[in-house]
C-alpha positions in Angstrom: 15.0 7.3 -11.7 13.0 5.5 -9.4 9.0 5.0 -9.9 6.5 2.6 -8.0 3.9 0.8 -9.7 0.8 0.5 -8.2 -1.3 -2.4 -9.2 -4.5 -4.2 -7.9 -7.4 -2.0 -7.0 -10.9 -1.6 -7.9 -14.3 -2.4 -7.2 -15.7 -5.0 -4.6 -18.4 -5.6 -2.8 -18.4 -5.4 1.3 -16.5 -9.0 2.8 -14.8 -9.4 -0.5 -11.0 -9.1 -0.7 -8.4 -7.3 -2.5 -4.7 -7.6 -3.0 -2.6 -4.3 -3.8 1.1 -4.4 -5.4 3.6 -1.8 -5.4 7.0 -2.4 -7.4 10.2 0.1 -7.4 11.0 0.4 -11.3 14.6 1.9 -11.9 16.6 0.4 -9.1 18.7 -2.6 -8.0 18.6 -1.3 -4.3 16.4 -2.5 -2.2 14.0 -0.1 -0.5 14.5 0.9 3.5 11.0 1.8 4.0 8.0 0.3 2.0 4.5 1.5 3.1 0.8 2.3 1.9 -1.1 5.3 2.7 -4.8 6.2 1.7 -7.0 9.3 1.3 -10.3 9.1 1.0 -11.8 12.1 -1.0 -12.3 15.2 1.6 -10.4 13.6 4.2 -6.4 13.7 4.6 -3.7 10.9 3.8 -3.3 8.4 6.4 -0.8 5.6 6.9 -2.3 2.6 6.4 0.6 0.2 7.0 4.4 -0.3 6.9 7.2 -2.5 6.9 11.2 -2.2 7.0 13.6 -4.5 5.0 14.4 -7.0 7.8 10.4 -7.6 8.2 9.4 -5.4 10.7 5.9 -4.4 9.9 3.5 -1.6 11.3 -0.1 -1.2 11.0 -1.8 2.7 11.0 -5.7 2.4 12.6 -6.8 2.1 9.4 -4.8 -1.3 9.0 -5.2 -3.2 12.0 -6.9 -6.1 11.8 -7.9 -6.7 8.5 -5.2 -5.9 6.5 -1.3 -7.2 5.9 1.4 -5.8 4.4 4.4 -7.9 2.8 7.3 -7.6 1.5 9.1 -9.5 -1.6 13.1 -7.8 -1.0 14.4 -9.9 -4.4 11.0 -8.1 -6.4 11.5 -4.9 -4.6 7.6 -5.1 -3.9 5.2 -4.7 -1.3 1.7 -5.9 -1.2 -1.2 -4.9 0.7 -3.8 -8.1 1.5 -7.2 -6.4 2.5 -9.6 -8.5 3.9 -13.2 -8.0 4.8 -13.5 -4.8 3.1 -16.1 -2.7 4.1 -17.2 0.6 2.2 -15.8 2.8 4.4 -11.8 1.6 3.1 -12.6 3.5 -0.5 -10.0 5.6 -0.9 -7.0 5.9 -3.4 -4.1 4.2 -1.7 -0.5 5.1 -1.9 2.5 3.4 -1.9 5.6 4.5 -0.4 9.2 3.9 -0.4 12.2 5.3 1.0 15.4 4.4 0.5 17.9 6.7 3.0 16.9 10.8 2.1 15.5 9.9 -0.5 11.0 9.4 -0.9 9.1 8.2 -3.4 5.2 8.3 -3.9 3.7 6.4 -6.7 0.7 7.3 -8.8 -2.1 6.2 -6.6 -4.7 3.1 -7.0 -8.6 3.2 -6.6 -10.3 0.9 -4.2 -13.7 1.5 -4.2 -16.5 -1.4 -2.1 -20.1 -0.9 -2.9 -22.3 -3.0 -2.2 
């Protein structure tokens, strides 16, 4: 059974950086598809940012600019490098994976920035 960790949140202040980790537990094959989402609370999910296993990487609005997604294929893990945060990037963020029909979500990790 495959499960993503999410690792890496929590609380900064505005400017401050943080770096998010999702790993597929359970698997040897590597994922199509890894991606991050968010939802801040009242507001629906969005798609923060993507990227395919060849590298190809795609950035929601929520993503451009600041943030970059990676990709480690032998770790089976995608990152999320947020720069610059400002308050209005608290949300719970998701990770993502697919792997041909099949979807996985993981648990979900708080970023909160307060000044």
């Amino acid at each position: 059974q495959v499960t993503l960790v999410e690792s890496g949140g929590g609380l900064v202040h505005p400017g401050e950086s943080l770096r998010l980790s999702c790993a597929a537990h359970g698997t040897s094959n590597s994922m199509h598809t890894m991606e991050w989402y968010r939802q801040a609370p009242g507001k629906q999910r969005d798609e923060v940012a993507r990227i395919t296993d060849d590298g190809y990487a795609y950035y929601g609005d929520s993503g451009k600019g600041r943030f970059t997604i990676s990709r480690d294929g032998a770790k089976n893990t995608v990152y999320l490098q947020m720069d610059s945060l400002k308050p209005e990037d608290t949300a719970v963020y998701y990770c993502k994976a697919a792997r041909r029909s099949y979807v996985y979500w993981g648990q979900g990790t708080q970023v909160t920035v307060r000044p």
